[in-house]
mmCIF entry with sequence, helices, sheets and N, C-alpha, C, O atoms, coordinates in Angstrom:
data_MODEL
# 
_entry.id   MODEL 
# 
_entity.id                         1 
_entity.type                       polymer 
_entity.pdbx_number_of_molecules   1 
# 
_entity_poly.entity_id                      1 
_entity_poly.type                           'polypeptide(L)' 
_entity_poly.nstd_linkage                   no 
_entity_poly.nstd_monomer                   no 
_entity_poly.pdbx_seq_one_letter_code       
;(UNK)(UNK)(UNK)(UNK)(UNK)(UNK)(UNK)(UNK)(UNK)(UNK)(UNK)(UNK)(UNK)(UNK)(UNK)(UNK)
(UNK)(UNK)(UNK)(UNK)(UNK)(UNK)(UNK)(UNK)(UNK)(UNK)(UNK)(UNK)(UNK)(UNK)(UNK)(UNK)
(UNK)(UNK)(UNK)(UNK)(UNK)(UNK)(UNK)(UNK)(UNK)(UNK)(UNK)(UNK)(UNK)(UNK)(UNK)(UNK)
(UNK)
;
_entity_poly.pdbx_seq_one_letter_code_can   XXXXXXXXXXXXXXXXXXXXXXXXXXXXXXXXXXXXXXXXXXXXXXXXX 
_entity_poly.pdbx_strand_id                 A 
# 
loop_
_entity_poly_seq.entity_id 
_entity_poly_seq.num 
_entity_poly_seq.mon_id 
_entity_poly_seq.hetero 
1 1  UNK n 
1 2  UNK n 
1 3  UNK n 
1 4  UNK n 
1 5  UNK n 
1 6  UNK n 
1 7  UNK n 
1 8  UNK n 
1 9  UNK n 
1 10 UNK n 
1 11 UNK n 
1 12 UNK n 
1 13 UNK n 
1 14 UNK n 
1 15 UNK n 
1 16 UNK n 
1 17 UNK n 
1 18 UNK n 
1 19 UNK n 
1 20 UNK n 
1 21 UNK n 
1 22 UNK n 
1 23 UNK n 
1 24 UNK n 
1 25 UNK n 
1 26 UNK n 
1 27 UNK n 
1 28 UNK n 
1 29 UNK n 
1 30 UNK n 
1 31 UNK n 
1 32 UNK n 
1 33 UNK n 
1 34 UNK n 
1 35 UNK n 
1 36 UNK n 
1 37 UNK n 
1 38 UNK n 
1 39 UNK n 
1 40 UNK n 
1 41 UNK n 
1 42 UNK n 
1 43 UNK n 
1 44 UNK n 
1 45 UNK n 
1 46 UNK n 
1 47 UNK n 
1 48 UNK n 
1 49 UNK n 
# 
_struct_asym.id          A 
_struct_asym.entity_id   1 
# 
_struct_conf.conf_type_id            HELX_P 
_struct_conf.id                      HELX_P1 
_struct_conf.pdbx_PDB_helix_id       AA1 
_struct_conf.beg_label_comp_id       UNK 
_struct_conf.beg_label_asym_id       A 
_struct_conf.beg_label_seq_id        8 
_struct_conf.pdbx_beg_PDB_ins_code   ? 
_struct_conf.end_label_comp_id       UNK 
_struct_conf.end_label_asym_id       A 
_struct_conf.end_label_seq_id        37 
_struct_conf.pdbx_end_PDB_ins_code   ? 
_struct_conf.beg_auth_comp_id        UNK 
_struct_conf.beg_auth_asym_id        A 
_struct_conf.beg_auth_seq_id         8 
_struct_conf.end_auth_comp_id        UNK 
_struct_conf.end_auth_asym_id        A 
_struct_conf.end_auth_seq_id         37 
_struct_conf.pdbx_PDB_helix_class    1 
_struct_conf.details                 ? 
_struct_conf.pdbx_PDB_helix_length   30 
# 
_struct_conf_type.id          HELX_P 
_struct_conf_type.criteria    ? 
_struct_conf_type.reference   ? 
# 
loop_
_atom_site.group_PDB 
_atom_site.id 
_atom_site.type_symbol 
_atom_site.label_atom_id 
_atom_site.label_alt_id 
_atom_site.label_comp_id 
_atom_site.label_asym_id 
_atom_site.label_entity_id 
_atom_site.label_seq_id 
_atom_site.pdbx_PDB_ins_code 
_atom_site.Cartn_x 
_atom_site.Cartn_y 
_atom_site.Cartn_z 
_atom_site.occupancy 
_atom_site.B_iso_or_equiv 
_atom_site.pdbx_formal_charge 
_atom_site.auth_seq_id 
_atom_site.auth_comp_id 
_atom_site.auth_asym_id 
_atom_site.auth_atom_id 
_atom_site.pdbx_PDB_model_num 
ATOM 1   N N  . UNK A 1 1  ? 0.843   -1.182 0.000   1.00 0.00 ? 1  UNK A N  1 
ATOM 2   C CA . UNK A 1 1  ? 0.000   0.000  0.000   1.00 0.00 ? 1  UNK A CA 1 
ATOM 3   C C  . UNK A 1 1  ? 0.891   1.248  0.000   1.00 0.00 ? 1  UNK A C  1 
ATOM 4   O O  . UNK A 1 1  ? 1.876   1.279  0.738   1.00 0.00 ? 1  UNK A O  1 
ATOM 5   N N  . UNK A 1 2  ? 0.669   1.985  -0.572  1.00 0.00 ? 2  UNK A N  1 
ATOM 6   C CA . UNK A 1 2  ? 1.470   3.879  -1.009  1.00 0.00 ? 2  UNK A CA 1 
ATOM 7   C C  . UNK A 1 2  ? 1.286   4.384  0.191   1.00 0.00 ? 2  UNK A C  1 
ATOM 8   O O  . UNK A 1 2  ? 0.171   4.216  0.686   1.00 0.00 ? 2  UNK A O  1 
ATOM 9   N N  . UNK A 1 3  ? 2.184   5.033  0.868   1.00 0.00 ? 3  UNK A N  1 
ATOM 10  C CA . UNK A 1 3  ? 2.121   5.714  2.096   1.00 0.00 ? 3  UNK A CA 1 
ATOM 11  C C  . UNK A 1 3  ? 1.241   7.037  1.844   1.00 0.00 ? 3  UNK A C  1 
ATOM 12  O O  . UNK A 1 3  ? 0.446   6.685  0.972   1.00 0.00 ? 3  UNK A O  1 
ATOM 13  N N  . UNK A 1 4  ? 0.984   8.359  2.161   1.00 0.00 ? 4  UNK A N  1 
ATOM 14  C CA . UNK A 1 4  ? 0.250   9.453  2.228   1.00 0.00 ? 4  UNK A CA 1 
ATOM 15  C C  . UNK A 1 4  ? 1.135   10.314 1.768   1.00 0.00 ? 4  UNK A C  1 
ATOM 16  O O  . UNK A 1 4  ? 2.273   10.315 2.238   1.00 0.00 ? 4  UNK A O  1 
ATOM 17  N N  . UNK A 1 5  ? 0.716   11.299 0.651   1.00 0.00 ? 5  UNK A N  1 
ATOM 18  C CA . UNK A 1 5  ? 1.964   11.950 0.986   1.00 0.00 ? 5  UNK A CA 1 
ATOM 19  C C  . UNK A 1 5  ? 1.308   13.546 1.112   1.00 0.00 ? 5  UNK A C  1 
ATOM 20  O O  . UNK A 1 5  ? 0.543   14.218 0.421   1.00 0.00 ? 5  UNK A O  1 
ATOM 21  N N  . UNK A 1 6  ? 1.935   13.716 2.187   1.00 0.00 ? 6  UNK A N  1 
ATOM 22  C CA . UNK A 1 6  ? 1.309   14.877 3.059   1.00 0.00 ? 6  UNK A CA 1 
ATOM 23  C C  . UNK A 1 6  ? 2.051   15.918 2.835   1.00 0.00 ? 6  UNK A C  1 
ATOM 24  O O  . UNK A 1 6  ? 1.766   16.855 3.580   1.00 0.00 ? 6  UNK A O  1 
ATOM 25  N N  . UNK A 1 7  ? 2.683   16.072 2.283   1.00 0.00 ? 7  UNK A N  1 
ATOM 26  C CA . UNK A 1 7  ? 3.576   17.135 2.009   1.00 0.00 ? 7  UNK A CA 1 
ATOM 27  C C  . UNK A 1 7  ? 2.566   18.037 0.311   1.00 0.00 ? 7  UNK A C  1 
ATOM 28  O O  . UNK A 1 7  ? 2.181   19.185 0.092   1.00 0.00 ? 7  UNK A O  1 
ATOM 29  N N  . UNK A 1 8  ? 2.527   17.029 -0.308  1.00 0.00 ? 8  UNK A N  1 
ATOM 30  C CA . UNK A 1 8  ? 0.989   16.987 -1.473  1.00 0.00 ? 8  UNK A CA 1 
ATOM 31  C C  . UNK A 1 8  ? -0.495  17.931 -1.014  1.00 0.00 ? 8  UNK A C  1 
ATOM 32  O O  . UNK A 1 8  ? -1.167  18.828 -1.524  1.00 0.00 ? 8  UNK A O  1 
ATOM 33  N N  . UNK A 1 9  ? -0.517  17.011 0.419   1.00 0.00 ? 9  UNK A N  1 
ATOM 34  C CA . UNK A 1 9  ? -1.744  17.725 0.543   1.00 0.00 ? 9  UNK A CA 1 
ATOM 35  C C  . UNK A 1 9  ? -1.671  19.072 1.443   1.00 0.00 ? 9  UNK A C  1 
ATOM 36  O O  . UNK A 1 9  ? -2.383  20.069 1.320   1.00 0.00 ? 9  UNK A O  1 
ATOM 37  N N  . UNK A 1 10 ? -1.030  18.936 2.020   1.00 0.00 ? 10 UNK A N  1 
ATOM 38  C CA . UNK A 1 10 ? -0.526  20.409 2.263   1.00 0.00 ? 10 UNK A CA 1 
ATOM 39  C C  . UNK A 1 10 ? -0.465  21.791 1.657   1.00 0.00 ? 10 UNK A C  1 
ATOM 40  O O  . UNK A 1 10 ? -0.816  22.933 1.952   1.00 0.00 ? 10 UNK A O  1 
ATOM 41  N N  . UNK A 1 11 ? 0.233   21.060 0.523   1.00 0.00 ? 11 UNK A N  1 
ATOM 42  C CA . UNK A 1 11 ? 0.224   21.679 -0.657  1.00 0.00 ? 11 UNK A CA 1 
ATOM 43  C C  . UNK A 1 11 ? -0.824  22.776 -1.198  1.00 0.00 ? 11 UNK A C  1 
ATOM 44  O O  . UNK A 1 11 ? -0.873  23.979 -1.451  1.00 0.00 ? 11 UNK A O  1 
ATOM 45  N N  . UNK A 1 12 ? -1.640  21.613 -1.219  1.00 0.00 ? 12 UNK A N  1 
ATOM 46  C CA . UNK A 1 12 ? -2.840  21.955 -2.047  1.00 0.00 ? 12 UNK A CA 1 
ATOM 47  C C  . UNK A 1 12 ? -3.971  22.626 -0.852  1.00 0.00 ? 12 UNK A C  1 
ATOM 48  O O  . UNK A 1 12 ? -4.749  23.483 -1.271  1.00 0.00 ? 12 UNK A O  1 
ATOM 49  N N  . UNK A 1 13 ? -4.041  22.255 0.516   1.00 0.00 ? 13 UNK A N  1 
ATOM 50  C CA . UNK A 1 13 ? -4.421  22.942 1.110   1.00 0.00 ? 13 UNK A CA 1 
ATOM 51  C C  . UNK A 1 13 ? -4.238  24.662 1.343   1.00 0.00 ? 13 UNK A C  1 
ATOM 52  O O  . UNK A 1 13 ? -5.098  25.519 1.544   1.00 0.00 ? 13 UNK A O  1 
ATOM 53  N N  . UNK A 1 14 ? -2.533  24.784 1.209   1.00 0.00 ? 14 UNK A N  1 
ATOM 54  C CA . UNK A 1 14 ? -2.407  26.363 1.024   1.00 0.00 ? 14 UNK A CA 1 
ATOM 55  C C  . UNK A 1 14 ? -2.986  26.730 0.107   1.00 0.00 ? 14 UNK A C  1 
ATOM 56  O O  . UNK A 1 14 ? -3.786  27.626 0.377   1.00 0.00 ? 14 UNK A O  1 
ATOM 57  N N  . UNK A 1 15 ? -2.932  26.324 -1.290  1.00 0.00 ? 15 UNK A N  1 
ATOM 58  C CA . UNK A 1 15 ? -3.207  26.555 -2.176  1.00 0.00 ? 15 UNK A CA 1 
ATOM 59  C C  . UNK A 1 15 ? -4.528  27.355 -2.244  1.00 0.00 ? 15 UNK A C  1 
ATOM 60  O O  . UNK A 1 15 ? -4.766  28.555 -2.382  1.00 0.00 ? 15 UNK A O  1 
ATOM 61  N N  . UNK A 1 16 ? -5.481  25.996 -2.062  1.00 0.00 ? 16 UNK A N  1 
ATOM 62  C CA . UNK A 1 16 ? -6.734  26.644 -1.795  1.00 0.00 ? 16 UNK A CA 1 
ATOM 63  C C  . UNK A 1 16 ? -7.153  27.903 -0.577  1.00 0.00 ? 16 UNK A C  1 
ATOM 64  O O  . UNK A 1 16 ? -8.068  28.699 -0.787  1.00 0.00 ? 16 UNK A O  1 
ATOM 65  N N  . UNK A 1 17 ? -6.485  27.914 0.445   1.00 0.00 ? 17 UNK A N  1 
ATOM 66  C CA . UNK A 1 17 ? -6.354  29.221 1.145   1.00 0.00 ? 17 UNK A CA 1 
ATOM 67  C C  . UNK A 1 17 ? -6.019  30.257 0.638   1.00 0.00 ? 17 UNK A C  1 
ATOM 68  O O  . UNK A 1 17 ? -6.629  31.271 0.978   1.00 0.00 ? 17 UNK A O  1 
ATOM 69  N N  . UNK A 1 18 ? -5.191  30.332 -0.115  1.00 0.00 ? 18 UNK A N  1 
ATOM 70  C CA . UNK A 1 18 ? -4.743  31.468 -0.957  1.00 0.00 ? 18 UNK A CA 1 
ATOM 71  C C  . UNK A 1 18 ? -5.457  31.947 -1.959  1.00 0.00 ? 18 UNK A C  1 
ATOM 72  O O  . UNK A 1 18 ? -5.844  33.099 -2.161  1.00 0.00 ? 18 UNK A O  1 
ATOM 73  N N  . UNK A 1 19 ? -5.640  30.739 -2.727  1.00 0.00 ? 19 UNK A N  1 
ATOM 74  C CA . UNK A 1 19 ? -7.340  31.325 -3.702  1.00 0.00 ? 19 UNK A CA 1 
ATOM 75  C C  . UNK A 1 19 ? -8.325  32.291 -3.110  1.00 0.00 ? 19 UNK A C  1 
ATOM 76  O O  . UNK A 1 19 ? -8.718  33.382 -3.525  1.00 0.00 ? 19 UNK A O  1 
ATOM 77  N N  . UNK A 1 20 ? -8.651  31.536 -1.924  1.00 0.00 ? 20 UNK A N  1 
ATOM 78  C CA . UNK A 1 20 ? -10.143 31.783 -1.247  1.00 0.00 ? 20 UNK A CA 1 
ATOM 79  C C  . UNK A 1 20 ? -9.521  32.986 -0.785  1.00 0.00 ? 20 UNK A C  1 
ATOM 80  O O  . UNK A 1 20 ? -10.191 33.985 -1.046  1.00 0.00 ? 20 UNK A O  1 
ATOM 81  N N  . UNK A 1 21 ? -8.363  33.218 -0.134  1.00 0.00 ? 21 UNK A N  1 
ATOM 82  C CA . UNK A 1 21 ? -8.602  34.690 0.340   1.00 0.00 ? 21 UNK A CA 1 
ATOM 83  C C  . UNK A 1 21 ? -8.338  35.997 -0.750  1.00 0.00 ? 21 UNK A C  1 
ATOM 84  O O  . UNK A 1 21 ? -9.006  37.032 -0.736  1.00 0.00 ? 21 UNK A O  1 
ATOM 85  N N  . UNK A 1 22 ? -7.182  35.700 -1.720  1.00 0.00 ? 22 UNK A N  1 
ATOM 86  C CA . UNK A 1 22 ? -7.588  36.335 -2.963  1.00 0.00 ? 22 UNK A CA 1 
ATOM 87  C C  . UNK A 1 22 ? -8.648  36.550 -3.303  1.00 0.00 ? 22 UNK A C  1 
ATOM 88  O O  . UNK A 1 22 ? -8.766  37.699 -3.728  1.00 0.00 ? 22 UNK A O  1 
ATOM 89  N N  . UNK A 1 23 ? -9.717  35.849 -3.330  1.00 0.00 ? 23 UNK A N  1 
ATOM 90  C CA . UNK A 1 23 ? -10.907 36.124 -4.077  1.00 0.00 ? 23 UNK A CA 1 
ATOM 91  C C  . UNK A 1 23 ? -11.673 36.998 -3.004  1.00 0.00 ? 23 UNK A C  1 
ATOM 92  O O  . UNK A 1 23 ? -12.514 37.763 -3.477  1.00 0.00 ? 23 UNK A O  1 
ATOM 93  N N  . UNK A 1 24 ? -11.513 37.002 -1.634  1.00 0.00 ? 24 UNK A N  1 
ATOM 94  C CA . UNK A 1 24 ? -12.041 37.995 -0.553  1.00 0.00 ? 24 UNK A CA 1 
ATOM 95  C C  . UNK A 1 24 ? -11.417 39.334 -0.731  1.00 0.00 ? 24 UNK A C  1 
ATOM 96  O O  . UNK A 1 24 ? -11.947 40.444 -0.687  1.00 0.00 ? 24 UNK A O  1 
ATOM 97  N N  . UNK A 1 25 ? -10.109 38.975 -0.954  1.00 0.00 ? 25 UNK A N  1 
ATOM 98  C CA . UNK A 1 25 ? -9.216  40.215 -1.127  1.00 0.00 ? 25 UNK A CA 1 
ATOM 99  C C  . UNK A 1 25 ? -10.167 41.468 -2.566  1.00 0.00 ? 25 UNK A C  1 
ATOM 100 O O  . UNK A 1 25 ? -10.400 42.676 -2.582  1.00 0.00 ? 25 UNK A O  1 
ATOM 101 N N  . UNK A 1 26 ? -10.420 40.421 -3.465  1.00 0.00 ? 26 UNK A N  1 
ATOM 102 C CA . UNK A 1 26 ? -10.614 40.903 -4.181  1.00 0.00 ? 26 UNK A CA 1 
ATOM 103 C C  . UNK A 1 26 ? -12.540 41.596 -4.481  1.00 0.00 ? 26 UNK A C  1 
ATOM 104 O O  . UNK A 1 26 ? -12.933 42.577 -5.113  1.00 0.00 ? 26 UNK A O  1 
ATOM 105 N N  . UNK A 1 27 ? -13.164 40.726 -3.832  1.00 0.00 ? 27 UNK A N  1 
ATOM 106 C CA . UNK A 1 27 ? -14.722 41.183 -3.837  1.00 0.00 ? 27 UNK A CA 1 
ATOM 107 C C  . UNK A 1 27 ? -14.633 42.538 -3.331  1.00 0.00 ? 27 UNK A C  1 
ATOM 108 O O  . UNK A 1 27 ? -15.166 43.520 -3.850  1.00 0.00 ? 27 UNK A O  1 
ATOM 109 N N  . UNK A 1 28 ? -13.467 42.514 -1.610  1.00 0.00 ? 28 UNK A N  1 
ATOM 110 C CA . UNK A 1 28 ? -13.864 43.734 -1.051  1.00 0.00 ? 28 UNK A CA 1 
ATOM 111 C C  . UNK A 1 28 ? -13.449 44.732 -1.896  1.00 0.00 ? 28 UNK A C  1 
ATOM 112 O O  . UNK A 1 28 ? -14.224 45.579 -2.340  1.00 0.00 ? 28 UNK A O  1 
ATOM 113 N N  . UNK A 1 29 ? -12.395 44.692 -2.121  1.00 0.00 ? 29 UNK A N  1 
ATOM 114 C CA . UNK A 1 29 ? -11.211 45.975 -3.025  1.00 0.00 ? 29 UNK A CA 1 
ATOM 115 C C  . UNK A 1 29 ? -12.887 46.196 -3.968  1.00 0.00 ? 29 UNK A C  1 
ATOM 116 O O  . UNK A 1 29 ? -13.537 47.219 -3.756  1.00 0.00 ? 29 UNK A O  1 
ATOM 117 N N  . UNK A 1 30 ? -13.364 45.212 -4.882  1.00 0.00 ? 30 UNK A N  1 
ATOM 118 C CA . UNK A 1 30 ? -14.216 45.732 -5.828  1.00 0.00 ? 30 UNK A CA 1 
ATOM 119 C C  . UNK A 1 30 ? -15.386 46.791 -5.159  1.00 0.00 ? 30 UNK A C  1 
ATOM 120 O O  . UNK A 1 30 ? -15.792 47.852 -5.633  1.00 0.00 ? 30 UNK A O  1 
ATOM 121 N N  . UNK A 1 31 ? -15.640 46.353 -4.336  1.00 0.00 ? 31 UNK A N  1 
ATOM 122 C CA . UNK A 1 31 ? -16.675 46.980 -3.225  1.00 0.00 ? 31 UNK A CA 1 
ATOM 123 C C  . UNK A 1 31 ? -16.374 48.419 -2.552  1.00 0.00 ? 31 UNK A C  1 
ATOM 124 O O  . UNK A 1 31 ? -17.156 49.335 -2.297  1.00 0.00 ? 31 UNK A O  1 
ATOM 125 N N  . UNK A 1 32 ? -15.187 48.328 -2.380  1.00 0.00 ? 32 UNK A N  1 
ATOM 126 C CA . UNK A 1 32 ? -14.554 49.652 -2.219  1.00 0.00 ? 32 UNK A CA 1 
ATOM 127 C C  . UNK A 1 32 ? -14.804 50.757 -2.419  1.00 0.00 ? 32 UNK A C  1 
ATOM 128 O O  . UNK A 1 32 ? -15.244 51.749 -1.839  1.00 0.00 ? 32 UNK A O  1 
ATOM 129 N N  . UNK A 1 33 ? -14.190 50.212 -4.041  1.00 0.00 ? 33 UNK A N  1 
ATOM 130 C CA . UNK A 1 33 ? -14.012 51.087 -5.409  1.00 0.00 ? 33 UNK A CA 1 
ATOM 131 C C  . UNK A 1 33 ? -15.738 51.323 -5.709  1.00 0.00 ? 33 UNK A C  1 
ATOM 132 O O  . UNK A 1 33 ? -16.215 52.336 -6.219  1.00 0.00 ? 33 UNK A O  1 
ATOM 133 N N  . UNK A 1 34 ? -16.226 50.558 -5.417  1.00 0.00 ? 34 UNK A N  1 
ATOM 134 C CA . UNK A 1 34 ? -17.995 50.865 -6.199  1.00 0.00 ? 34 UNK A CA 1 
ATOM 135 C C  . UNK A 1 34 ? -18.167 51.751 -5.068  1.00 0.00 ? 34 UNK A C  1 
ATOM 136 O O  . UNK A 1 34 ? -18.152 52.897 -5.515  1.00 0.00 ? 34 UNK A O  1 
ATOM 137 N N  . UNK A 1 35 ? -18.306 51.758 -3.964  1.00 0.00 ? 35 UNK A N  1 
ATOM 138 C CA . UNK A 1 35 ? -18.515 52.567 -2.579  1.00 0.00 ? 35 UNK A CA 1 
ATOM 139 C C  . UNK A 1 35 ? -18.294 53.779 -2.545  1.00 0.00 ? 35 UNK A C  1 
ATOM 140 O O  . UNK A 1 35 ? -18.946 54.561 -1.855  1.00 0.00 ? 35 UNK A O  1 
ATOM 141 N N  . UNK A 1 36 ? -16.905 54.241 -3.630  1.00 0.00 ? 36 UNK A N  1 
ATOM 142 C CA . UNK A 1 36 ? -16.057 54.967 -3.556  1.00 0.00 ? 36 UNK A CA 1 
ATOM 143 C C  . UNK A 1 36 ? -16.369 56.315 -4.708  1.00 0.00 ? 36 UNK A C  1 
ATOM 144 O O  . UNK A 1 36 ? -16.348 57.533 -4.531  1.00 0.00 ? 36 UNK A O  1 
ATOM 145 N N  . UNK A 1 37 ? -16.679 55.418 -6.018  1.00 0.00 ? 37 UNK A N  1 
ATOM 146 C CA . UNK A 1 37 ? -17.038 55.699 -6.664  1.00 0.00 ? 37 UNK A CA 1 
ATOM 147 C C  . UNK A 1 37 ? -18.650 56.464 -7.062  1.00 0.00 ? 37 UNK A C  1 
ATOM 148 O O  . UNK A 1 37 ? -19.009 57.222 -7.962  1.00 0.00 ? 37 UNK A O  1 
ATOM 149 N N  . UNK A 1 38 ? -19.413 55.769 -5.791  1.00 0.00 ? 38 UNK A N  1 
ATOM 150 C CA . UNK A 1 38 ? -20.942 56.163 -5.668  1.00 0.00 ? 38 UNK A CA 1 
ATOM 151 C C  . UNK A 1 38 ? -21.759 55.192 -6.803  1.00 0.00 ? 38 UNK A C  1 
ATOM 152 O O  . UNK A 1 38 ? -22.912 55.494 -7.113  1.00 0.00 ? 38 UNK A O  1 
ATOM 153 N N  . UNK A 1 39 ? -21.113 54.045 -7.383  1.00 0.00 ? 39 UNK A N  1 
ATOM 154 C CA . UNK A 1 39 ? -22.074 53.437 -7.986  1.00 0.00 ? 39 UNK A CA 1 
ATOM 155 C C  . UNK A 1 39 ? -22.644 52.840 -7.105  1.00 0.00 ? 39 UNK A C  1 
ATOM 156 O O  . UNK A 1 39 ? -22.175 52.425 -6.045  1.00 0.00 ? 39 UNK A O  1 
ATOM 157 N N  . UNK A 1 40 ? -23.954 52.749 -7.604  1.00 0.00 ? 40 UNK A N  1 
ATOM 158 C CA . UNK A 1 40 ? -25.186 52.092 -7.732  1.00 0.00 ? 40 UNK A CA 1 
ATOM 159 C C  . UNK A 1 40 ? -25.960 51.438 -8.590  1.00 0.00 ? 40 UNK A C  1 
ATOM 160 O O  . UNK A 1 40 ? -26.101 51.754 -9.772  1.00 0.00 ? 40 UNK A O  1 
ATOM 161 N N  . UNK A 1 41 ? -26.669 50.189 -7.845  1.00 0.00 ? 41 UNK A N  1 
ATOM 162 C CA . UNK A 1 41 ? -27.751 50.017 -9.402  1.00 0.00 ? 41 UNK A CA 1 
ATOM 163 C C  . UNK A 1 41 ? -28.564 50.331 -9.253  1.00 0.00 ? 41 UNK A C  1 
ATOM 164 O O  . UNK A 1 41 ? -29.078 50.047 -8.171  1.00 0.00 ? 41 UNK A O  1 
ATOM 165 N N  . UNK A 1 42 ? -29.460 51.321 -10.403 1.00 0.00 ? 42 UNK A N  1 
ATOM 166 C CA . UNK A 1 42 ? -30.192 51.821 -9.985  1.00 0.00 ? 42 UNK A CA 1 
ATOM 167 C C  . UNK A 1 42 ? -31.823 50.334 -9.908  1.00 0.00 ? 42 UNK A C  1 
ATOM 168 O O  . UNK A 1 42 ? -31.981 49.220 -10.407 1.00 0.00 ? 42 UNK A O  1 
ATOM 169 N N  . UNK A 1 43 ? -32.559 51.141 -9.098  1.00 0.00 ? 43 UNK A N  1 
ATOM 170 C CA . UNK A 1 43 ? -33.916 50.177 -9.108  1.00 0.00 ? 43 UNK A CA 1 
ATOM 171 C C  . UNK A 1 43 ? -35.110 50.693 -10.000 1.00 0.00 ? 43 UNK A C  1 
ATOM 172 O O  . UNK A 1 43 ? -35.777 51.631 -9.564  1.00 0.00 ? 43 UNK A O  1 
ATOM 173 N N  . UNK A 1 44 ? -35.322 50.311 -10.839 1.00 0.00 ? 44 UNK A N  1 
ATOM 174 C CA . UNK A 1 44 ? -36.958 50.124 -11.417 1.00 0.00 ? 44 UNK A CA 1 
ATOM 175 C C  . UNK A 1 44 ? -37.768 50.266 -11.372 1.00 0.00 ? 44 UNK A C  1 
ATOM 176 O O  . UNK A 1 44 ? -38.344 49.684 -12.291 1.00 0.00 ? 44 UNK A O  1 
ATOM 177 N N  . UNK A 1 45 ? -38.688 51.027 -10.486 1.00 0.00 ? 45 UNK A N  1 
ATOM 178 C CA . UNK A 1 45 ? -40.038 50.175 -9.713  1.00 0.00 ? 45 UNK A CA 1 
ATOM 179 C C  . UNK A 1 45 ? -41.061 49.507 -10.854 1.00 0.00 ? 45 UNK A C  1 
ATOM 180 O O  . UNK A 1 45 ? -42.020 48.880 -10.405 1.00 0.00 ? 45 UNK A O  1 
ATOM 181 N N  . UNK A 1 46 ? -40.903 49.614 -12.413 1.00 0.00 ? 46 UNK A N  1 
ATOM 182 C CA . UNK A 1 46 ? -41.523 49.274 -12.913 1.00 0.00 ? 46 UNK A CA 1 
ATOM 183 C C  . UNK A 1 46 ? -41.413 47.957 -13.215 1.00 0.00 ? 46 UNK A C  1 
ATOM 184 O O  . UNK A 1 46 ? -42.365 47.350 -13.705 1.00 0.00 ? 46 UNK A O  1 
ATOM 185 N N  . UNK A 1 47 ? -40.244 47.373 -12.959 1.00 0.00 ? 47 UNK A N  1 
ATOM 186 C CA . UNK A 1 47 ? -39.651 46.032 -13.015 1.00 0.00 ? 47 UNK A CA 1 
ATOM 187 C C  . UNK A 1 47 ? -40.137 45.118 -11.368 1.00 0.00 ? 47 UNK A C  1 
ATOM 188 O O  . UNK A 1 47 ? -40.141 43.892 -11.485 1.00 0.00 ? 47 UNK A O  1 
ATOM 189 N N  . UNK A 1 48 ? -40.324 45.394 -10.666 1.00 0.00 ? 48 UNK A N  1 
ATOM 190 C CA . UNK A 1 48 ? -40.113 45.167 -9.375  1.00 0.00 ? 48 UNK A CA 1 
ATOM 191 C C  . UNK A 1 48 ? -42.052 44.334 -9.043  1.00 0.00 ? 48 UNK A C  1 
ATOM 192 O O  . UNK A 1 48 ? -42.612 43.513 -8.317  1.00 0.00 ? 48 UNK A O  1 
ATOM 193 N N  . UNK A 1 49 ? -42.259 45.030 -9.857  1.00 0.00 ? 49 UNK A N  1 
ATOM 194 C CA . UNK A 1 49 ? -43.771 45.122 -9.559  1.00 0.00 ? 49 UNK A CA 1 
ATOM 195 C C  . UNK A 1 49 ? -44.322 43.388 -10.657 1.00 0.00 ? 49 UNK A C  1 
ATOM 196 O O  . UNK A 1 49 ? -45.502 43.040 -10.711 1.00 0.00 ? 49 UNK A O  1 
# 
């Protein structure tokens, strides 16, 4: 039987930490900038209804 190799999954565990917080990193920064900027979407009410 193949031993574990944990050094692999490790690996790939940072990995995915680093994604996931990049992608936090990055929603907020976008959020920011929209905040910052004063966009909005605007609403409809004719759609809504």
């Amino acid at each position: 039987m193949a031993k574990p190799n944990y050094a692999f999954e490790k690996r790939q565990r940072d990995l995915a930490k680093k994604k996931k917080k990049d992608e936090k990193r990055q929603r907020k920064s976008e959020a920011k900038a929209e905040q910052a900027t004063g966009e909005t979407t605007p609403v409809d009410p004719a759609q809504s209804n």
